[in-house]
N, C-alpha and C positions, 0 to 999 in steps of 0.2 A: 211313288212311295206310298206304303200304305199307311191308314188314319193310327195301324201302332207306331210306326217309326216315324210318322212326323206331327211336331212338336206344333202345338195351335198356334194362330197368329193375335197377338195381344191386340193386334189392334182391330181386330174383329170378332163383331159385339156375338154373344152365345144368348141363341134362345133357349128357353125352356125345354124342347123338347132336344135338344144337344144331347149326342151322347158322351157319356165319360170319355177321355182317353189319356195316355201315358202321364200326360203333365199333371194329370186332376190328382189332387190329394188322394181323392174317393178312387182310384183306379182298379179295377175288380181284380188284373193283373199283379199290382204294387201287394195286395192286401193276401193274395195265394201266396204269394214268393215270402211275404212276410210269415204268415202261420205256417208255412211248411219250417221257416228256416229256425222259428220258435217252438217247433216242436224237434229239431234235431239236435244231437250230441256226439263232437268227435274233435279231431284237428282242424283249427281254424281256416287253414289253407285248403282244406280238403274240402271242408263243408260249403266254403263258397263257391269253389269250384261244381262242387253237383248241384248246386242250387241254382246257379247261373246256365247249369247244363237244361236242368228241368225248366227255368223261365224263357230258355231258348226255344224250346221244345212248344211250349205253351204260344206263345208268339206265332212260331210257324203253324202252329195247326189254328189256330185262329184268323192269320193272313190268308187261309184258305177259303174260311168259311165268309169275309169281309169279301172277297174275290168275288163268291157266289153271291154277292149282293145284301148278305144279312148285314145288322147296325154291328158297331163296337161293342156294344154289353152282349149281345145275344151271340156275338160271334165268339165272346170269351167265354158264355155259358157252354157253348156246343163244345170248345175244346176242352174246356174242365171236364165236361161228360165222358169228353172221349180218352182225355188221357187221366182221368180219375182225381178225388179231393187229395188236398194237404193230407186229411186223415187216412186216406189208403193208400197213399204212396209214401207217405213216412214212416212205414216198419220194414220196407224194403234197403230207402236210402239209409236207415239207422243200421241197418245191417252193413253197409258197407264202409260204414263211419265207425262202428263199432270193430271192423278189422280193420281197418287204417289205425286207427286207437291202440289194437293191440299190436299191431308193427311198430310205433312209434315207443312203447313203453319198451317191446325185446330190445329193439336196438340201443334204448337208452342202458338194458341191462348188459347186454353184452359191450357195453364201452364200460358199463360200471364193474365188472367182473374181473378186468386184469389190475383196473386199481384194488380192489379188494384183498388182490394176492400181493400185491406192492404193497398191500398196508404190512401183511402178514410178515412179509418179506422184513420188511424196516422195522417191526418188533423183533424180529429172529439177528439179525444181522447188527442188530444193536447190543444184544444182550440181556434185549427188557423183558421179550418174551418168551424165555428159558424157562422158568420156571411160575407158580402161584397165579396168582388169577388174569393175567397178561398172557400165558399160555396159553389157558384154556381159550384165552379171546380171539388170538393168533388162530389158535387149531378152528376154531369155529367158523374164523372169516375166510379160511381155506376151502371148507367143504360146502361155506354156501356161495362161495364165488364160481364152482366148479360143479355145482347143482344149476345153479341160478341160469349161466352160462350156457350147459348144456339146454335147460329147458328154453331157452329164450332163441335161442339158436333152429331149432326144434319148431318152435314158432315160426322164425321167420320163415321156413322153410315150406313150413306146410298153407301160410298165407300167401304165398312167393308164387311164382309160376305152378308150381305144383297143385297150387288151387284150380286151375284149371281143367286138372282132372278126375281130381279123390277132394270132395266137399269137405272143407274146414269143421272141425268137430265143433259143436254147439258152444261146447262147453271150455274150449280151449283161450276166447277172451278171457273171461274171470280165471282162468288159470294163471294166465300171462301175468294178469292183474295183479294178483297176488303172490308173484316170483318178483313183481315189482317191487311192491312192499317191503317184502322182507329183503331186499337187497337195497331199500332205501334205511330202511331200520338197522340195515346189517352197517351202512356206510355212515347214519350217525353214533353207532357203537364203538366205530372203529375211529370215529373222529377224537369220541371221549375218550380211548382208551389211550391214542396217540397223544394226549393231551397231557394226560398223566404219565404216560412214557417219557412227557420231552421232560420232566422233572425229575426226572431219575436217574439217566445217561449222559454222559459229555457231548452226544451226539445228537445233543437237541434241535439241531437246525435243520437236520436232514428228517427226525421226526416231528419239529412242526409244521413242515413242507410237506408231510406226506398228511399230517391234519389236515390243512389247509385244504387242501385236495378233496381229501377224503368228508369236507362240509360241503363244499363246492356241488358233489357227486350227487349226493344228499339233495341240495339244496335242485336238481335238476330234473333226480330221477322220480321224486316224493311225487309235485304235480301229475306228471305222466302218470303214473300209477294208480292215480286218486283218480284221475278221470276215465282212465280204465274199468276202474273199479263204478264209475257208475254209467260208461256206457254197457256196458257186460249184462249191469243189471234191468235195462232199459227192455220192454218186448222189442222184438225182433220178426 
């Protein structure tokens, strides 16, 4: 086993000239994987996973260089060299955290898109939203649920396998970003508006159930979007 994957023996005494390895606080290894992962922004589950990919990466080409007889510190210089700092490989990995970012916001919006029409729906079918400023809110939460929808949809598609052959437009994160938004903005309008609906119909259960929801949605989609909104803005 090599001196990265195995753990010192406590009970043997370290001289001065010892090199660092895995267990040591100081680990040149521990302190890459740390600035690269403090310089990235995206899905938690995603960014551990490339991070773990990249200190895999860093391990094996240093188990190379330890092979060839160099110490542990000079063996983890030589693969830094070779596969590049935290600082030059984190506009790469932000790129790909930056679309995972923006898949995770469409998706949230195209789940949020048929509640939005359910909200519209439960003003209409109520009676609440016939006429005066309940209408207009209705007709509003229709056409952004059916924008929002479409673009998000749009999104996944072109982050999706498709990416594999027509490169994802630059510009299409911060768009996502902010179809987010306004479909989080759209779902606590529609929260307020249901709120005020359940006070004015006999059918108020069936319109605080679709509030309810429609906070819920809100309360889901807002983060995603927010972080969207500042991977988008991150270089790339």
């Amino acid at each position: 086993m090599s001196p990265l994957a195995m753990p010192k023996d406590p009970s043997e005494p370290a001289g001065p000239s010892e090199p660092a390895g895995p267990s040591d606080p100081a680990d040149p290894v521990d302190a890459y994987v740390a600035e690269l992962r403090s310089a990235l922004h995206g899905p938690p589950r995603v960014t551990d996973r490339l991070v773990e990919e990249v200190r895999g990466g860093l391990v094996d080409t240093a188990e190379a260089h330890l092979r060839e007889g160099a110490s542990y510190q000079d063996a983890v210089r030589r693969a830094v060299r070779e596969f590049g700092t935290p600082a030059e490989l984190a506009p790469a990995c932000q790129r790909e955290l930056t679309t995972a970012q923006a898949r995770h916001t469409a998706r949230s919006v195209v789940l949020a898109a048929p509640l939005l029409l359910a909200c519209w729906y439960a003003l209409l079918v109520t009676g609440t939203g016939q006429d005066g400023l309940l209408a207009g809110t209705a007709q509003s939460l229709a056409a952004v649920a059916g924008v929002a929808a479409l673009l998000a949809a749009t999104a996944l598609a072109a982050t999706g396998p498709l990416a594999r052959h027509v490169p994802v437009p630059h510009r299409l994160p911060l768009l996502i970003a902010w179809t987010g938004t306004t479909a989080s903005v759209s779902m606590a309008v529609a929260a307020l508006s249901l709120a005020v609906a359940a006070f004015t119909t006999a059918a108020w259960p069936l319109i605080a159930t679709a509030c309810t929801l429609a906070a819920a949605s809100h309360a889901l989609t807002a983060p995603s979007a927010r972080a969207c909104r500042r991977c988008a803005r991150l270089p790339v």
